[in-house]
C-alpha positions in Angstrom: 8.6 -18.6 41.5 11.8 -19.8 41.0 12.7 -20.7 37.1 14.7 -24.6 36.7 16.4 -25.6 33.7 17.4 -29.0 33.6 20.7 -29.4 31.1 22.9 -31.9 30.1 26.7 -30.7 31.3 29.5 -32.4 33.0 30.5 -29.6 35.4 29.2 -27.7 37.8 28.4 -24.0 37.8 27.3 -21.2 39.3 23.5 -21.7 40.3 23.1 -25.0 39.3 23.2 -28.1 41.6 24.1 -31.3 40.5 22.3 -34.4 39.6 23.7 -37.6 37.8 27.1 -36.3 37.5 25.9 -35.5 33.7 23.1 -33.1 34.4 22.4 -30.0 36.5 19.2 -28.6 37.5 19.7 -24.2 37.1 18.0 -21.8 39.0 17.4 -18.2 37.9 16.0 -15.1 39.9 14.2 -12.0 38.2 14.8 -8.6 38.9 12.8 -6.2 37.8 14.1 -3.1 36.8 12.2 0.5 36.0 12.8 4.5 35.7 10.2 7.1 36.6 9.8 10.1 34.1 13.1 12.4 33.8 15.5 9.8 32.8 16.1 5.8 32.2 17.7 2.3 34.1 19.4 0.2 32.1 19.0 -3.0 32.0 15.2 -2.6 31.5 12.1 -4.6 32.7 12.2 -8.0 34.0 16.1 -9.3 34.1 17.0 -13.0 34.5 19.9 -13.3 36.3 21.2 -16.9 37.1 21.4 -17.7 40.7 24.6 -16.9 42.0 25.6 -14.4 39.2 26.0 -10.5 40.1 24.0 -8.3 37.9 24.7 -4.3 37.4 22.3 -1.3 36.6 23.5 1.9 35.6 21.2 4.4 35.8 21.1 7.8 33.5 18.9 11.3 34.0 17.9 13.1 30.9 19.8 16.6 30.6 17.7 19.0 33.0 17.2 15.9 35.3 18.9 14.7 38.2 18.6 11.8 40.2 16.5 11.2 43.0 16.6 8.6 44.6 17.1 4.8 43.5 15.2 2.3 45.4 15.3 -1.5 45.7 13.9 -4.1 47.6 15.7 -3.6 50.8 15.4 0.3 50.9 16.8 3.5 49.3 20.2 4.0 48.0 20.1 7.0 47.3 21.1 8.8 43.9 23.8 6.8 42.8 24.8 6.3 38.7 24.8 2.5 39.2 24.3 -0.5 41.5 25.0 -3.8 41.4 23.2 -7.2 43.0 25.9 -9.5 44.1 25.4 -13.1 44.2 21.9 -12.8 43.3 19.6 -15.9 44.9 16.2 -13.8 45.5 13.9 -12.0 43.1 13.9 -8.1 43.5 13.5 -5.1 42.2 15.3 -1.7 41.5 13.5 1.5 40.7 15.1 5.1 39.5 13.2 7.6 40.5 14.6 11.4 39.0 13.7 15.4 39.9 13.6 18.1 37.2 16.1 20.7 37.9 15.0 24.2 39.2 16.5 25.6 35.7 15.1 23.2 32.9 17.8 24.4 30.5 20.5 22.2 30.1 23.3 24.5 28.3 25.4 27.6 29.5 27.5 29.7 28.2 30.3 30.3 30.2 31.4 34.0 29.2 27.7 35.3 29.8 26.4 33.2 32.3 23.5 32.8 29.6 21.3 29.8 29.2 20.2 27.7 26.6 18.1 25.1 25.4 20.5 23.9 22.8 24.1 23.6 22.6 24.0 25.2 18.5 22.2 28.5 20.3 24.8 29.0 22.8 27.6 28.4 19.9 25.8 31.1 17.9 26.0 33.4 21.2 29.7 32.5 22.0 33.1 35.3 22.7 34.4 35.3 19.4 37.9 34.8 21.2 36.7 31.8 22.2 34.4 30.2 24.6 33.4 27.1 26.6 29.8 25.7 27.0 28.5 23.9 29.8 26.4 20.9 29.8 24.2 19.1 32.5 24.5 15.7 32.9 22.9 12.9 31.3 21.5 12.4 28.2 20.9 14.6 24.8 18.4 14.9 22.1 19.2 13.1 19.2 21.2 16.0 17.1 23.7 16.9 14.6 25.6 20.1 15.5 27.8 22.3 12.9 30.6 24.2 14.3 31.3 26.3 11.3 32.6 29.8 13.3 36.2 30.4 13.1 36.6 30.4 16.9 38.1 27.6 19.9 35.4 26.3 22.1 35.2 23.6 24.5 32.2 21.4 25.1 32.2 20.9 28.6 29.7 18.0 30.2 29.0 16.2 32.8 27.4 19.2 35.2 24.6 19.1 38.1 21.6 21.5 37.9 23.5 24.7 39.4 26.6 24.1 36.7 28.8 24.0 39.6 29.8 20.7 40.3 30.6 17.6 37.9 30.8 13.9 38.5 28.9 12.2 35.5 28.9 12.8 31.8 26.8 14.5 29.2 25.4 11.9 25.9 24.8 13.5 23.2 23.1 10.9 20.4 24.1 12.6 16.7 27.1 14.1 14.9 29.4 17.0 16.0 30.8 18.1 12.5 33.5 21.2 12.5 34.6 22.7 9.2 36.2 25.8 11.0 37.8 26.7 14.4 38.0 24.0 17.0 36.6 22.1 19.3 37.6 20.6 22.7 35.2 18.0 24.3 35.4 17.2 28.2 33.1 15.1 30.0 31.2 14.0 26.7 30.0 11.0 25.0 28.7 10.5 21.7 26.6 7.9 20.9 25.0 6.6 18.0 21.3 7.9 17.9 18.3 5.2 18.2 17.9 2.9 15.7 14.0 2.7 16.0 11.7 5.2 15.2 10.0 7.2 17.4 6.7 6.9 17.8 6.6 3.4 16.8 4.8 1.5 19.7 6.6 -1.6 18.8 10.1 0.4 18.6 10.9 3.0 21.3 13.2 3.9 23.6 11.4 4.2 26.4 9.3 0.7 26.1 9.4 -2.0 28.0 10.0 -5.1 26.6 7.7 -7.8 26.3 7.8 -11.1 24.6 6.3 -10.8 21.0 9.9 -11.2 19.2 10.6 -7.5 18.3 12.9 -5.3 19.7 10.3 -2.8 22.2 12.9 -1.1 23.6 15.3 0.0 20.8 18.3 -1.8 22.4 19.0 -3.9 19.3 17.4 -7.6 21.2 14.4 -8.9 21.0 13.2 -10.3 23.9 15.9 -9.1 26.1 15.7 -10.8 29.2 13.1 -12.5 28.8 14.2 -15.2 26.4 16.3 -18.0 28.3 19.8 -19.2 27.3 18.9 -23.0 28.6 22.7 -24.4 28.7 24.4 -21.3 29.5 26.1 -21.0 26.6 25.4 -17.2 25.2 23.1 -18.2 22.5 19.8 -17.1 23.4 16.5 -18.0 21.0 14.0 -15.3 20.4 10.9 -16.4 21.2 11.6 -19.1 24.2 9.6 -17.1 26.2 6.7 -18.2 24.9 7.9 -21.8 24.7 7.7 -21.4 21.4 11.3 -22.1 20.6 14.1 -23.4 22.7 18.2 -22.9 23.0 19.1 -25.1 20.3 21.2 -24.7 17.0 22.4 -28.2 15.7 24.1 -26.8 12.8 26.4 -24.5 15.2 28.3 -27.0 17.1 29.9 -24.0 19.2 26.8 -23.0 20.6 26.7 -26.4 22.4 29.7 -27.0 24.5 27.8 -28.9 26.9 26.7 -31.4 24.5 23.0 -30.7 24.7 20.6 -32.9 21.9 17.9 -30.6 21.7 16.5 -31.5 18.3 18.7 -34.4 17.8 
């Protein structure tokens, strides 16, 4: 069922239709977004997206993963890294669905052909001339890696399964610290590791998020999309979901542009 917002503006906008010529009645769609094991979608979980509004997914396989397939509402698309819904006026849905790679291990060492299960073990094992190691795509275990042999190597990312190919990146979440030789990254990002713990049922990764106020799935917002920003105005309040709370901040006149009274 379609979500309606009635607000107090003078304007129109996108998804809203007007009424009084100092009011507009807002309608929002949900899509609902979700991985399968082997990797993540983000956004996560139910998304409301204002009617009207485009909304983009990107979509990541953990290192040894590739993607499937990626499914919505009107079919397959196929493994693609992102998608986006343009002028969204319908609810839907988008699913990530990812494949283990015939070779689980996610590291190579170029000079030997060797593979590893962590980049520090094919550092150990590298040409003391120098070497490059090859990553698969996608994301990391959190980790904090010491290059402390006097030695060049390059950290090369963004590979399929077969380490033949490249058309993504490689995320490692951690530190790369090197106190002797040098490094030369390609294809890599690195990324603050999670915030939450894991193993925390209120705080991980991997949870979807519900409305209760806490952050389930470690992306720094409570609630995420499931709290509703009434007037449009980027201030969201934790907890609306519930009805418990609504978008208003009297003592912030910024975060009323529209000239709502909630509260007044």
């Amino acid at each position: 069922m379609k979500k309606q917002t009635l607000k107090g503006i003078l304007v129109g906008m996108a998804g809203c239709s007007a009424l009084f010529l100092s009011a507009a009645i807002c309608y929002s769609s949900t899509i609902s977004a979700s991985a399968g094991a082997g990797g993540s979608i983000w956004p996560f979980g139910p998304i409301a997206v204002t009617d009207g509004a485009d909304q983009t997914f990107s979509i990541t396989p953990e290192a040894g993963y590739e993607i499937l397939d990626v499914v919505t509402d009107s079919g397959s698309l196929g493994p693609v890294a992102s998608y986006t819904f343009n002028n969204v006026t319908a609810d839907n849905s988008i699913t990530a669905y990812f494949s283990a790679c015939l070779n689980p291990e996610p590291v190579m060492l170029e000079s030997s052909g060797t593979y590893y299960d962590t980049i520090k073990g094919a550092y150990n094992d590298a040409d003391p001339l120098g070497d490059t190691i090859l990553l698969k795509a996608g994301a990391f275990p959190q980790q904090n890696i010491l290059f402390d042999l006097d030695l060049p190597i390059t950290l090369d990312g963004g590979y399929d399964c077969d380490f033949i190919s490249k058309s993504m990146t490689s995320v490692i979440p951690g530190t790369l610290t090197i106190s002797a030789g040098s490094l030369l990254p390609s294809h890599l990002v690195l990324s603050s590791p999670p915030a939450c713990v894991p193993g925390d049922p209120n705080n991980f990764p991997t949870n979807p998020e519900i409305c209760d106020g806490l952050d389930n799935d470690c992306n720094g917002v409570p609630d995420n999309g499931l709290s509703f920003d009434n007037d449009h105005d980027g201030y969201t309040a934790v907890g609306s979901c519930n009805g418990t709370a609504d978008d208003c901040n009297d003592n912030n006149a910024a975060i009323h542009p529209f000239g709502e009274i909630y509260g007044d």
